[in-house]
ChimeraX commands (.cxc) that place a marker at each C-alpha (Angstrom):
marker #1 position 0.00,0.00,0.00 radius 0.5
marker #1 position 2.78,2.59,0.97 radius 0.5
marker #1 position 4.70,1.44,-2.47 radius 0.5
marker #1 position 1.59,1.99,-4.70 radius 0.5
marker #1 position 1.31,6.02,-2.61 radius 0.5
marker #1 position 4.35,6.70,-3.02 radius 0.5
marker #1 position 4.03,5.92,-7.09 radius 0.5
marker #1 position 0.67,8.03,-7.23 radius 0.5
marker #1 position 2.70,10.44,-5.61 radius 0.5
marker #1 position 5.23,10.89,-8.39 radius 0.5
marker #1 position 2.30,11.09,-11.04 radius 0.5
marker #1 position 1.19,14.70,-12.93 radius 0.5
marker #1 position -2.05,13.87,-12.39 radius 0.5
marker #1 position -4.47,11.25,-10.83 radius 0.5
marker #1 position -5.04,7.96,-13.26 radius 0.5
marker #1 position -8.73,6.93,-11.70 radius 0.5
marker #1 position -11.39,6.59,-13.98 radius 0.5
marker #1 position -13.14,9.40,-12.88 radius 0.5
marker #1 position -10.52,11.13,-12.85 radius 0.5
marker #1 position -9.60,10.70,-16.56 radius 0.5
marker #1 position -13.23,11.55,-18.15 radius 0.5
marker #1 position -13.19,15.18,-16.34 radius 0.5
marker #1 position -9.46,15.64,-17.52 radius 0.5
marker #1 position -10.49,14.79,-21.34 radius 0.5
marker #1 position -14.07,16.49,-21.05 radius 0.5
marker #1 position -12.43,19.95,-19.52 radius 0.5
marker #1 position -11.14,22.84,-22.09 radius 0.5
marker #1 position -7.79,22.43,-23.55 radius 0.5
marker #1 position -5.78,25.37,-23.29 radius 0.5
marker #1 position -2.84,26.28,-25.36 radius 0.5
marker #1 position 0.47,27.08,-24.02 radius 0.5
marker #1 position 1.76,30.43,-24.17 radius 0.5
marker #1 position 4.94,29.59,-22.10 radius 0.5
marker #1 position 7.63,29.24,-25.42 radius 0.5
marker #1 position 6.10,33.05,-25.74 radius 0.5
marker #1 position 6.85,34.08,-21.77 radius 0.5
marker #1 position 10.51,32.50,-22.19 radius 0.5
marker #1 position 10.67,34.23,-25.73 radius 0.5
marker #1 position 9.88,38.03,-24.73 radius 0.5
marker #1 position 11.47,37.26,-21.38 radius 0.5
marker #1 position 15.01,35.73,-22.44 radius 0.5
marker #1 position 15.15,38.68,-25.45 radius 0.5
marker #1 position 13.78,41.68,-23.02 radius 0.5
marker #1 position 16.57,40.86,-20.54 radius 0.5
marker #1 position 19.50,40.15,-22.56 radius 0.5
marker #1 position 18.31,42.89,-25.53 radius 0.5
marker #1 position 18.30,45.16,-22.75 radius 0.5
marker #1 position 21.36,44.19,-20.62 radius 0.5
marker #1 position 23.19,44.15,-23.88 radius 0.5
marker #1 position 22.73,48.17,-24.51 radius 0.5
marker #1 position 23.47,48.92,-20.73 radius 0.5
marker #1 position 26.84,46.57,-21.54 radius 0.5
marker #1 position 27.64,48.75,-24.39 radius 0.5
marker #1 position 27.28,51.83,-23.03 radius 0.5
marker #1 position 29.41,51.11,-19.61 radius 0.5
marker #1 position 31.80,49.65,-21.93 radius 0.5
marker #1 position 31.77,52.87,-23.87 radius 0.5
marker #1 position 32.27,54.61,-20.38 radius 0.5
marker #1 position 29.28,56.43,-21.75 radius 0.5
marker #1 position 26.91,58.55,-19.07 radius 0.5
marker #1 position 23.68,56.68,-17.34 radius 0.5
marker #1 position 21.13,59.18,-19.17 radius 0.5
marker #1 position 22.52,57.57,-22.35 radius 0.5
marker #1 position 21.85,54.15,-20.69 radius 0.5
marker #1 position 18.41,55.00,-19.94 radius 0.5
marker #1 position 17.61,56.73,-22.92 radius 0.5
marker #1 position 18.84,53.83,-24.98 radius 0.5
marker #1 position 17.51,51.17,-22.46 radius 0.5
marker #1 position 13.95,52.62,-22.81 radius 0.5
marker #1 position 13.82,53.34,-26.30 radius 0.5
marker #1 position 15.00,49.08,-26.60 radius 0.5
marker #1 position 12.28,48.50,-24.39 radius 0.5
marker #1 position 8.86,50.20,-25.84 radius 0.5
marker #1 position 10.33,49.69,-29.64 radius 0.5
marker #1 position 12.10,46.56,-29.48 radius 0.5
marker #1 position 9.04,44.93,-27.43 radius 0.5
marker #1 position 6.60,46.17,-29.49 radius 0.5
marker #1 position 8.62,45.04,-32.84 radius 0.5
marker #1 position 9.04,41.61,-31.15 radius 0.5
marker #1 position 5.15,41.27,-30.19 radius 0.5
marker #1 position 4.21,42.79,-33.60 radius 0.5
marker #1 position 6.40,39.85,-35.30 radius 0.5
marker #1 position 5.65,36.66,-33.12 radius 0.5
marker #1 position 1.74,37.65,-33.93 radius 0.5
marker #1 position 2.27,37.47,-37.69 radius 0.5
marker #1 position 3.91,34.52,-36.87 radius 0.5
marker #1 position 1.69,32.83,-34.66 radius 0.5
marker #1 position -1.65,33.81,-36.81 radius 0.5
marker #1 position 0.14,32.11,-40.22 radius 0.5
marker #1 position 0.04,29.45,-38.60 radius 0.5
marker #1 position -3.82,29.84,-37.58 radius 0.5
marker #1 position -4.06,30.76,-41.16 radius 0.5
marker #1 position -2.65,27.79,-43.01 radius 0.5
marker #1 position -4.66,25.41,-40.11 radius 0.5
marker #1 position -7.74,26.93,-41.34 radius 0.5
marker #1 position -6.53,26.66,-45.12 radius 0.5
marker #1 position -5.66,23.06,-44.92 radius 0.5
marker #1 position -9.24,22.45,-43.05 radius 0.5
marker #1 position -11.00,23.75,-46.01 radius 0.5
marker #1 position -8.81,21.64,-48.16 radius 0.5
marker #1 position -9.54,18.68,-46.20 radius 0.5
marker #1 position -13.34,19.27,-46.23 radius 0.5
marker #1 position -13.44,19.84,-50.02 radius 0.5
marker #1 position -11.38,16.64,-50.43 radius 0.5
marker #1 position -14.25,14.82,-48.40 radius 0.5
marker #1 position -16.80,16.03,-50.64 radius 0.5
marker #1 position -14.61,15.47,-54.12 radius 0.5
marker #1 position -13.14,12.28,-53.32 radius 0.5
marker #1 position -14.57,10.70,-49.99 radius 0.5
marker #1 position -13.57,7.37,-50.70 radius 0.5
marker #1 position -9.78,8.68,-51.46 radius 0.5
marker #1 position -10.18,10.69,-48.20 radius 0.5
marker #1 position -11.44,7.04,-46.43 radius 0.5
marker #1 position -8.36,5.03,-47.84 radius 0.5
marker #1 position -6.41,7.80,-45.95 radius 0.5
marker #1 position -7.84,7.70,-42.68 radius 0.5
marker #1 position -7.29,3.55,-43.39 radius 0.5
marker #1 position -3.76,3.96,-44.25 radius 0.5
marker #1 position -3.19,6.39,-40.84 radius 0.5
marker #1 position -4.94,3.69,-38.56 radius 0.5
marker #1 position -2.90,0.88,-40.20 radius 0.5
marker #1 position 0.40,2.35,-39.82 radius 0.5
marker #1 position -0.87,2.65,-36.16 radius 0.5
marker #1 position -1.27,-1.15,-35.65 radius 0.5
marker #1 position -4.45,-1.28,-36.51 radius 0.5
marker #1 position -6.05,-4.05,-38.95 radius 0.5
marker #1 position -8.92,-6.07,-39.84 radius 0.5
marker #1 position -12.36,-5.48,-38.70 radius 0.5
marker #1 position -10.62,-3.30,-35.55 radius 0.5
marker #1 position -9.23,-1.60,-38.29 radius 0.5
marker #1 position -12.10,-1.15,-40.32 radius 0.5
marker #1 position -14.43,-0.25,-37.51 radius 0.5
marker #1 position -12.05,2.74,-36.96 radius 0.5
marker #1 position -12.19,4.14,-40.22 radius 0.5
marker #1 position -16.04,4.25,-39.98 radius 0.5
marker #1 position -16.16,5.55,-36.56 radius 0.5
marker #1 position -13.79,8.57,-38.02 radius 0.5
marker #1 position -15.08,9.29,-40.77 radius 0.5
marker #1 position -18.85,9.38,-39.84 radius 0.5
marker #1 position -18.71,12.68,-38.49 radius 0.5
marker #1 position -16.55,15.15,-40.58 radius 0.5
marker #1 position -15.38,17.39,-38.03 radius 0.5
marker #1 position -13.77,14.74,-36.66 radius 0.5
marker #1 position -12.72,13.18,-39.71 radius 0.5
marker #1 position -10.80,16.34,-40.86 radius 0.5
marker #1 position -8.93,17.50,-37.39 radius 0.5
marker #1 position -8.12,13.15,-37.77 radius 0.5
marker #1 position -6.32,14.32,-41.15 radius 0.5
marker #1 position -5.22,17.69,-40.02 radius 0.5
marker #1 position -3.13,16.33,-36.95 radius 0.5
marker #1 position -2.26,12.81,-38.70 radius 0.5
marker #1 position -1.24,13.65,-42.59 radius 0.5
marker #1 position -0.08,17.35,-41.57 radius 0.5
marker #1 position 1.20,17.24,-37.84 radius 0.5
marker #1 position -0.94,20.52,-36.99 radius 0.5
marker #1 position -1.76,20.64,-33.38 radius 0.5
marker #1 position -5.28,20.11,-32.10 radius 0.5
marker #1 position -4.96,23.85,-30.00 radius 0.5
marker #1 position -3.66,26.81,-31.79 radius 0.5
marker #1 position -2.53,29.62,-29.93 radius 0.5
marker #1 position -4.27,32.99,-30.65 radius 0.5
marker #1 position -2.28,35.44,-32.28 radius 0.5
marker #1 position -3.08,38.57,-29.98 radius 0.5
marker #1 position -2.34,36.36,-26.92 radius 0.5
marker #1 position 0.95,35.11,-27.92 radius 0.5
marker #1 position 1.81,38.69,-28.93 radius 0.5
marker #1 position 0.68,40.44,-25.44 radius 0.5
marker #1 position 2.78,37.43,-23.68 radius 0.5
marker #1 position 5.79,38.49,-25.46 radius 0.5
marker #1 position 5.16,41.98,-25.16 radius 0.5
marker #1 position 4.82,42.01,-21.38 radius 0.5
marker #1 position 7.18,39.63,-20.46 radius 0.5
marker #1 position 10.22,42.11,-22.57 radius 0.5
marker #1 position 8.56,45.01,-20.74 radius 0.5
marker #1 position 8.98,43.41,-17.38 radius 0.5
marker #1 position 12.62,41.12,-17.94 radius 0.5
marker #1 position 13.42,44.50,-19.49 radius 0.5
marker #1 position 13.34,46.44,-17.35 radius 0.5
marker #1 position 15.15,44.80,-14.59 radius 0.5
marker #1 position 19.09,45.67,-16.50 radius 0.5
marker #1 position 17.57,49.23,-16.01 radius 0.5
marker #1 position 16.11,49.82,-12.67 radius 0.5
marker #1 position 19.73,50.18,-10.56 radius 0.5
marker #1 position 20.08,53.50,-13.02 radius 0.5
marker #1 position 16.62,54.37,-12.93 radius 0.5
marker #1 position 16.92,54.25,-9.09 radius 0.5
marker #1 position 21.04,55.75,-8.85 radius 0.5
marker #1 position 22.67,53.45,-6.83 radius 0.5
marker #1 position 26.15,53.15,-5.87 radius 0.5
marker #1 position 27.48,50.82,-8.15 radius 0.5
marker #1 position 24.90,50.79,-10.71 radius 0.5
marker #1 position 26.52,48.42,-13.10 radius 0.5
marker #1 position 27.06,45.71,-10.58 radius 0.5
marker #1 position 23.52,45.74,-9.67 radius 0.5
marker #1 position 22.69,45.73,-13.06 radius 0.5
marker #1 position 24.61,42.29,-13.82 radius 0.5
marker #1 position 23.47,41.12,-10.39 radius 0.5
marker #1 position 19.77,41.29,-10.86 radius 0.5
marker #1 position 19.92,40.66,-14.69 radius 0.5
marker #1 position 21.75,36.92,-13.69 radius 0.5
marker #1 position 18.93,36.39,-11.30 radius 0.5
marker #1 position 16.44,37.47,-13.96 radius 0.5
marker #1 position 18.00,34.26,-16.28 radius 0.5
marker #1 position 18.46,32.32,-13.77 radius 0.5
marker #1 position 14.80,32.53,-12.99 radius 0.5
marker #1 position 13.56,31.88,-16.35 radius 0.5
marker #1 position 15.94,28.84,-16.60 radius 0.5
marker #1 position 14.02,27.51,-13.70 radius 0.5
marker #1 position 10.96,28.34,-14.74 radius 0.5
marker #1 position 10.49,26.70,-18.28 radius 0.5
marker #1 position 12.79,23.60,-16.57 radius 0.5
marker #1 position 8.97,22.49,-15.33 radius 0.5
marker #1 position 8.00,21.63,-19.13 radius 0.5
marker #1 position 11.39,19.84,-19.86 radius 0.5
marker #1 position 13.41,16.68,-19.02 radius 0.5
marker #1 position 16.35,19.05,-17.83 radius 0.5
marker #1 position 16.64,19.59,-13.44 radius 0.5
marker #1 position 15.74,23.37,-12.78 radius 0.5
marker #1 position 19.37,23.91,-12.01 radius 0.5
marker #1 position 20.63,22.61,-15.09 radius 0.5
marker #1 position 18.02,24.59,-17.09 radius 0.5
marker #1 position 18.90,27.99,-15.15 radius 0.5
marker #1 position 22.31,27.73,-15.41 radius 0.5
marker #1 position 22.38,27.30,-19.33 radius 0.5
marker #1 position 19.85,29.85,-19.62 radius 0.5
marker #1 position 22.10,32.02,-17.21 radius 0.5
marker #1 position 24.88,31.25,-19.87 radius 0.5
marker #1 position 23.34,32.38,-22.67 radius 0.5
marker #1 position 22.76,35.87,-21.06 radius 0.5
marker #1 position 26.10,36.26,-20.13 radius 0.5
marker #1 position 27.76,35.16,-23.14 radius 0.5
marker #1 position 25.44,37.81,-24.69 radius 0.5
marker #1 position 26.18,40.62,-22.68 radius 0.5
marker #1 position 30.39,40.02,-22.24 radius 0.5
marker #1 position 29.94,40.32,-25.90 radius 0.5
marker #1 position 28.34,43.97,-25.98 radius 0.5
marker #1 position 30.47,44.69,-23.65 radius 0.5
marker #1 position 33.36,43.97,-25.33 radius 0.5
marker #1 position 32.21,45.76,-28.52 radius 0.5
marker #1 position 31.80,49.09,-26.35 radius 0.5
marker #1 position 35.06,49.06,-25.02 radius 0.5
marker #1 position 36.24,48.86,-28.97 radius 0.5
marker #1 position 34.17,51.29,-29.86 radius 0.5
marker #1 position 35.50,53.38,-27.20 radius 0.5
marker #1 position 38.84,52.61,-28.17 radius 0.5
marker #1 position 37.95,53.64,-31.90 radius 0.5
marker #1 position 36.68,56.98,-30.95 radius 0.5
marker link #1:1,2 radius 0.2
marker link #1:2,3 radius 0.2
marker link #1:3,4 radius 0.2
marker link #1:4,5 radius 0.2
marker link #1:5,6 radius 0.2
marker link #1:6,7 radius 0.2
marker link #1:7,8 radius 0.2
marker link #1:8,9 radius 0.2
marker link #1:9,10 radius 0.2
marker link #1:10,11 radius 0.2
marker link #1:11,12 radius 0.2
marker link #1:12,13 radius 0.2
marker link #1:13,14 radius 0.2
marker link #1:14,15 radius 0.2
marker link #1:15,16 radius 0.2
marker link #1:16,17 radius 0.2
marker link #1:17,18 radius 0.2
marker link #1:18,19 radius 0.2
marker link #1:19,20 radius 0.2
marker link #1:20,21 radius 0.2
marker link #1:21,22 radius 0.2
marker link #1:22,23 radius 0.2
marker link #1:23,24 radius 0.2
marker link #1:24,25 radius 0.2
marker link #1:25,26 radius 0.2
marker link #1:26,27 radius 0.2
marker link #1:27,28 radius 0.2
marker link #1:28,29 radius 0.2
marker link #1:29,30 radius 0.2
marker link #1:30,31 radius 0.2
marker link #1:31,32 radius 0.2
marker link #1:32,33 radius 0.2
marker link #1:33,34 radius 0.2
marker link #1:34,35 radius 0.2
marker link #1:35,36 radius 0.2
marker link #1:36,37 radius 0.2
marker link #1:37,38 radius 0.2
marker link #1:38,39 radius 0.2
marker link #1:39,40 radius 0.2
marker link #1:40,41 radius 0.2
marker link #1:41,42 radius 0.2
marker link #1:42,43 radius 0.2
marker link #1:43,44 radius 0.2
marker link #1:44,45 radius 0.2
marker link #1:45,46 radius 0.2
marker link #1:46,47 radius 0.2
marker link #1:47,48 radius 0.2
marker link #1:48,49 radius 0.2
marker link #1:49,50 radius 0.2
marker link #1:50,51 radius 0.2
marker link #1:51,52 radius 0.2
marker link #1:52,53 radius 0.2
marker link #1:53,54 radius 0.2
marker link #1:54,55 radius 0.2
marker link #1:55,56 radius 0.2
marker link #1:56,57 radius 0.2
marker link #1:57,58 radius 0.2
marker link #1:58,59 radius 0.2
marker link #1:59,60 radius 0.2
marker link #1:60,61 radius 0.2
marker link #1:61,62 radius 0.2
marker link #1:62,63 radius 0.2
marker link #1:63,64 radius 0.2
marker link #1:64,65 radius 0.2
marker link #1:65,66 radius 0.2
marker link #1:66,67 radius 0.2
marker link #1:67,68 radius 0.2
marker link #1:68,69 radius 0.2
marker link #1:69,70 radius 0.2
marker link #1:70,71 radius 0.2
marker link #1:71,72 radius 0.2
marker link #1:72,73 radius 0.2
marker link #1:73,74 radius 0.2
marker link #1:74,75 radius 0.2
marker link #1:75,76 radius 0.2
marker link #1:76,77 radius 0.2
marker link #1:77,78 radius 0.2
marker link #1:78,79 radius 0.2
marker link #1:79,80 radius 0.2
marker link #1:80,81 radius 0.2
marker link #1:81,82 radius 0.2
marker link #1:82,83 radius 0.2
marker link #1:83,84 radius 0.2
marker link #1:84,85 radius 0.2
marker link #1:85,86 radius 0.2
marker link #1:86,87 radius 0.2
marker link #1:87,88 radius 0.2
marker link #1:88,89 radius 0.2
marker link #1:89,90 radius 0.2
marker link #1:90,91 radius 0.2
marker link #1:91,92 radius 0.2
marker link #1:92,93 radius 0.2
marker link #1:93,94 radius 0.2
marker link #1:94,95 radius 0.2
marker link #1:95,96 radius 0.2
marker link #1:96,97 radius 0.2
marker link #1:97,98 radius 0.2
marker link #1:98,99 radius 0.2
marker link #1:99,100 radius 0.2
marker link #1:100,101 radius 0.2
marker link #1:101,102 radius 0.2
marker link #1:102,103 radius 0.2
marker link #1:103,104 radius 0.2
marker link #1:104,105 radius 0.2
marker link #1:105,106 radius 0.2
marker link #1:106,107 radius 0.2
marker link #1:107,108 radius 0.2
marker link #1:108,109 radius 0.2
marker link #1:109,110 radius 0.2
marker link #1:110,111 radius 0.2
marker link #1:111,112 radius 0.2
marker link #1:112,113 radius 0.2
marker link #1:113,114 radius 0.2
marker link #1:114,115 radius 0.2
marker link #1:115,116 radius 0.2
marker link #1:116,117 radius 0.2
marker link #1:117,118 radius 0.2
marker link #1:118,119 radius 0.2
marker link #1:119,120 radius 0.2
marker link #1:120,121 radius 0.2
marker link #1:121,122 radius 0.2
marker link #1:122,123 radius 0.2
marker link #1:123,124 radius 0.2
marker link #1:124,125 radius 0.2
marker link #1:125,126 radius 0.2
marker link #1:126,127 radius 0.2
marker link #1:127,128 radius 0.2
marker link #1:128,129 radius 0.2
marker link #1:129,130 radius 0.2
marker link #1:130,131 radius 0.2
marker link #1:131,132 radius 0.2
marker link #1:132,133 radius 0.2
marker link #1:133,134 radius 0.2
marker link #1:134,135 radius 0.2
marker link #1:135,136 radius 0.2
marker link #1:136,137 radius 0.2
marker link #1:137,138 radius 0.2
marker link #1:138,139 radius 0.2
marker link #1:139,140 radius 0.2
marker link #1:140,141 radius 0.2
marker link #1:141,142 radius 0.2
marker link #1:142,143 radius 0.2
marker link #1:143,144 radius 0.2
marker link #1:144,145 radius 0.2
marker link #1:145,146 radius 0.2
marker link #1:146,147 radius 0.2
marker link #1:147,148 radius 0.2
marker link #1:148,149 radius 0.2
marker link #1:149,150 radius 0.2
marker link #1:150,151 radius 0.2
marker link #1:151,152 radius 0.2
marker link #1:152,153 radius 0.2
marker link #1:153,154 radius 0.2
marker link #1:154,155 radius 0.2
marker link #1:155,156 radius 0.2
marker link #1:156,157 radius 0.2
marker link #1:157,158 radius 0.2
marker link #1:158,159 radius 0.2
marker link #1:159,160 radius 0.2
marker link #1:160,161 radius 0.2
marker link #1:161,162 radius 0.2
marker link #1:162,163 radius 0.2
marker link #1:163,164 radius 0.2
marker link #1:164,165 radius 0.2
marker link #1:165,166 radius 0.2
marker link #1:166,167 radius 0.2
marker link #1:167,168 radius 0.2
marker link #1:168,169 radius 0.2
marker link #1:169,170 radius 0.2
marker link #1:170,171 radius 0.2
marker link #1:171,172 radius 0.2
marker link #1:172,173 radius 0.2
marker link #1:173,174 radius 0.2
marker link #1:174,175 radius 0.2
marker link #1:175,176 radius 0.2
marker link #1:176,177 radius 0.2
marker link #1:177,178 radius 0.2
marker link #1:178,179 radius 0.2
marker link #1:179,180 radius 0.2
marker link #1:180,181 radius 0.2
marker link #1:181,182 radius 0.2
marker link #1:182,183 radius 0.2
marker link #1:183,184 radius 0.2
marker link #1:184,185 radius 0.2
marker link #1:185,186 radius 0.2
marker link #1:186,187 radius 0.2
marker link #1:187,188 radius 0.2
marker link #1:188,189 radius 0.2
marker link #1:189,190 radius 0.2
marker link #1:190,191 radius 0.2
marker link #1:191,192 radius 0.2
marker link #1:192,193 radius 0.2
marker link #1:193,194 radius 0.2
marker link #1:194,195 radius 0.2
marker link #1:195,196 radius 0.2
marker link #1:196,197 radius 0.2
marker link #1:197,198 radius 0.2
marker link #1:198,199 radius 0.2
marker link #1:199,200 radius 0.2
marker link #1:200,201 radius 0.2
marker link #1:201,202 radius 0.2
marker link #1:202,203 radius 0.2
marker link #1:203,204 radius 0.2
marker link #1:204,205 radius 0.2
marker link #1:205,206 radius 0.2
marker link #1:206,207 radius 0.2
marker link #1:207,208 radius 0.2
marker link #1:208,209 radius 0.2
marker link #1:209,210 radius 0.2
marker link #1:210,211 radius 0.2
marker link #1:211,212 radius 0.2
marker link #1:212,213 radius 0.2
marker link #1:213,214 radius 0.2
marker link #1:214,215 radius 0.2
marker link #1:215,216 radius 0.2
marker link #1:216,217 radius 0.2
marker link #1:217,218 radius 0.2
marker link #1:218,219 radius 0.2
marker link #1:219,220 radius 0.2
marker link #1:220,221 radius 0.2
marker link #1:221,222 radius 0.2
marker link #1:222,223 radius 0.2
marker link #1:223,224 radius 0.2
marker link #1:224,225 radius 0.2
marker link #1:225,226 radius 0.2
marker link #1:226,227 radius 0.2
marker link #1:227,228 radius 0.2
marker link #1:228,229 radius 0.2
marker link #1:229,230 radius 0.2
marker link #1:230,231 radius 0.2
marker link #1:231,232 radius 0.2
marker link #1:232,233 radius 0.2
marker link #1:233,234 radius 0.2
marker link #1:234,235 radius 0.2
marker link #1:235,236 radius 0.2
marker link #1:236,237 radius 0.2
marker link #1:237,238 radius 0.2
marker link #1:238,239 radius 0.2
marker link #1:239,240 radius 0.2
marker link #1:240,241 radius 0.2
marker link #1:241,242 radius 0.2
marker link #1:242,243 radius 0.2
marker link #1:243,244 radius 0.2
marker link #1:244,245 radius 0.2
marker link #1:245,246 radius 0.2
marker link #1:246,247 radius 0.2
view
């Protein structure tokens, strides 16, 4: 009995019948995490990178900010504006290849039918088990067609909405952002070692965070995140001081 709780314990969710029928019946939401870690990871380092060139430039703070906050309202914005494009071609071509798929249905149902047959076979299935499925499918269309849409085209069953995706990015720069910025913004001693200081923490948060959806430990997942940021920043850092140098 303790063995079998201590299994149900390391479980997502709970595997009784019940339990399963609410989970399938409820509404599916799509992920906007990759769109958090996206305007997040780019806000920060985008950010931290200016601040890094400008130090390294031995360049004043009111140049930091003025640089910092023009990255963050016309960068973010640029960033949101281009994952919603993205994210609604996507939406776009789903929709496009559903009314494909339905006028295929009505042109050529039994070509349509061999297809669904073909899916389900390379599935395992075959024989009347195999048949049974293919008429179960294909007797409603709206199931027949997300069938074809997820199985012949690999287009997931939840899209994400454009304007959503877009706002997630947009906020998440805005607030990762503005962390590089807020040691200036509040002139403290040492405002460039607060900077780094609170921008690693910033990465090393989002490593942790996204290290929930992935096979990676959190520390693992922070500390190459982490990584990145630096790496990004040393290097406009470096390319002030050269700058500076150049002048």
């Amino acid at each position: 009995m303790h063995a079998k709780t201590h299994k149900q314990s390391e479980l997502e969710h709970d595997h009784s019948s019940d339990a399963i029928r609410e989970r399938l019946a409820g509404d599916r939401r799509p992920s906007y995490l990759r769109d958090w870690v996206y305007g997040g990871m780019d806000g920060a380092v985008t950010t931290f990178a200016i601040v890094a060139g400008v130090v390294g430039a031995e360049l004043s703070a009111r140049v930091i900010l003025i640089l910092g906050m023009a990255n963050l309202l016309a960068d973010g914005f640029s960033m949101a504006a281009g994952n919603y494009s993205g994210t609604k071609t996507e939406s776009d071509e789903r929709e496009h290849l559903r009314e494909v798929e339905r006028r295929h249905i009505r042109l050529a149902p039994e070509g349509e039918r061999e297809e669904i047959r073909q899916i389900f076979a390379a599935k395992g299935l075959e024989g009347d088990v195999l048949e049974k499925a293919v008429e179960a499918i294909t007797a409603d269309e709206d199931r027949w067609v997300t069938t074809m849409l997820s199985d012949e085209y690999g287009i997931a069953h939840q899209v994400r909405e454009p304007w959503k995706a877009a706002l997630s990015t947009f906020l998440a720069f805005l607030v990762c952002g503005a962390v590089p910025l807020l040691p200036f913004i509040l002139n403290l001693p040492g405002a460039f070692t607060w900077s780094i200081a609170m921008t690693g923490v910033v990465f090393f948060a989002i490593g942790s965070a996204k290290s929930r959806w992935s096979l990676q430990p959190w520390w693992l997942s922070a500390l190459e995140t982490l990584g990145i940021g630096a790496a990004a920043a040393f290097v406009a850092y470096l390319v002030g001081d050269l700058l500076k140098s150049i002048a």
